[in-house]
C-alpha positions, 0 to 999 in steps of 0.5 A, a space after each residue: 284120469 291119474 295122468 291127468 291128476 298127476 299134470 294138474 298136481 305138478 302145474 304142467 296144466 299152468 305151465 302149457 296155458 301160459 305159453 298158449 296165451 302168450 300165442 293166442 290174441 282173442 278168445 275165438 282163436 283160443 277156443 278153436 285151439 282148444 276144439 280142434 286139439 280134441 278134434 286131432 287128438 282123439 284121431 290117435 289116443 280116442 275120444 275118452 282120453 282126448 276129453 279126459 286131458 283136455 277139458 280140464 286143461 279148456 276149463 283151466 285156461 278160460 278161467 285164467 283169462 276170466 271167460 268163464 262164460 264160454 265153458 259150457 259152449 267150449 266144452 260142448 263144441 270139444 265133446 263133439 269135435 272129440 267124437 267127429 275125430 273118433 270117426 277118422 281111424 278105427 283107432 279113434 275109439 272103443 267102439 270103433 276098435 270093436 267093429 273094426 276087430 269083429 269086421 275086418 274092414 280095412 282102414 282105408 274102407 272104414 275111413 271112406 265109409 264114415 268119410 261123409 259124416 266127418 266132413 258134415 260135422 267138421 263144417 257145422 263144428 266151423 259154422 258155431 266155432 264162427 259164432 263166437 265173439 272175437 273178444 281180445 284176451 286180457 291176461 292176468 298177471 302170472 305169478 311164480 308157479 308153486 309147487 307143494 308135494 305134500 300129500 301129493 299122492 292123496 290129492 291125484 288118486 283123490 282126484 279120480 272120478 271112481 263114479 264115472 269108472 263104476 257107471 261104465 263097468 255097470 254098462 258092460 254088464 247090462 248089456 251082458 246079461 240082456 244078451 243072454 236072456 232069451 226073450 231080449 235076444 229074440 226081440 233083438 234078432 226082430 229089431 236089429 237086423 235090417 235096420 241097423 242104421 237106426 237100431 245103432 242109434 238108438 241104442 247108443 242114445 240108452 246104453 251109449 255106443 260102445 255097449 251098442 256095438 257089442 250088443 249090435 255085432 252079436 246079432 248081425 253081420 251088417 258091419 258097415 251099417 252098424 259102423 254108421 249107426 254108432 258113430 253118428 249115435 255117439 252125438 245125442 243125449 249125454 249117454 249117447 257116448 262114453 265121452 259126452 258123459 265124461 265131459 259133463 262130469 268134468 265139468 260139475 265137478 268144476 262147475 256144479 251150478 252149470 249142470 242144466 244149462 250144460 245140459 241144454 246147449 250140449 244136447 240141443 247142438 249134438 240134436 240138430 247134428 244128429 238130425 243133419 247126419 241121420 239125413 245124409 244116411 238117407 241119400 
């Protein structure tokens, strides 16, 4: 968060959407751009981080060009691109370096296990990426970038969501102390084993799913289940993932009148892919 600081502070941001714009002719080529840098991304350097630089980077780039009105479908389609990218290495995400860690599933196993799951979502991420209007861009008019260093370390470390990092410290330690209280951890044995699947995703849509994977992996020994269960459970509610919580706060801050209908579009598409992917575990 203080990279990304750092990069808006400096007009790094300005500087690498101007070259972006000078490339891309319509507002679909720019938004697929924008999706599937997260979608690539997050392969290598994890959903969280891939959101953390991008979205304000998509924010900063639809506003240059006076689209605004495609924010909230952008970043929604980036949130899930994020977390369909996350599946592709084990590396991709916190959870995913959990389990890959406590199972010892090789790469090429974890790979070819999500492997399904990342080619359905990537299809239905081109299906809505093709809803949108092919629009020419009109680009506005650039001034000379400016530059002030005055109270620059103020502005970058004020500029820290310390409320998104206290939200994901207080996961941590609910899902501690539920482990450690007898009558939970008894209802958890009942529950998770045998229905690791659905446990997975379930948890992840309450406590997001990194928790879900540290909690799940404490009582069964069924990695590859729980592996599926909280990769497909990251799309969902707006807690299902870490990352999804770290668009939408990006995005109020930027834009606090676009809450609810964010809220609305992110959560009805991450539903239905949810739906699709929970059916393709049933075949």
């Amino acid at each position: 968060m203080v990279i990304v600081e750092v990069l808006k502070n400096l007009a790094i941001f300005e500087r690498l959407v101007r070259k972006l714009l000078t490339k891309i002719k319509n507002t679909r080529g720019l938004v697929f751009v924008l999706v599937f840098t997260c979608f690539f991304s997050s392969i290598f350097i994890t959903n969280d981080i891939s959101l953390i630089i991008f979205v304000p980077f998509s924010i900063f780039a639809l506003k240059k060009v006076d689209r605004s009105d495609l924010i909230i479908l952008a970043i929604s389609l980036q949130t899930i691109a994020a977390n369909i990218g996350c599946m592709v290495l084990p590396i991709g995400a916190p959870h995913n370096i959990v389990m890959y860690t406590v199972s010892n599933i090789s790469f090429e196993s974890f790979f070819l296990l999500l492997l399904p799951y990342i080619v359905v979502s990537i299809l239905f991420l081109l299906i809505l990426l093709f809803l949108i209007p092919s629009d020419d861009i009109a680009l506005p008019k650039m001034y000379k970038i400016e530059f002030t260093s005055k109270n620059f370390f103020k502005r970058v470390f004020l500029g820290v969501d310390y409320y998104l990092l206290l939200t994901f410290i207080a996961l941590f330690i609910l899902v501690g102390n539920l482990e450690n209280i007898s009558f939970f951890s008894f209802l958890f044995k009942k529950w998770i084993i045998g229905n690791e699947v659905f446990c997975g995703v379930i948890a992840s849509q309450v406590i997001s799913n990194v928790p879900a994977a540290i909690l799940l992996s404490g009582f069964s020994t069924n990695y590859e289940a729980i592996i599926v269960g909280i990769n497909i459970g990251g799309f969902g509610t707006l807690i299902a993932s870490m990352a999804n919580l770290i668009s939408y706060k990006i995005l109020v801050r930027e834009y606090n009148e676009f809450k609810i209908k964010y809220l609305l579009v992110f959560t009805a598409l991450n539903l239905v892919l949810l739906i699709i992917l929970l059916g393709i575990t049933q075949w």
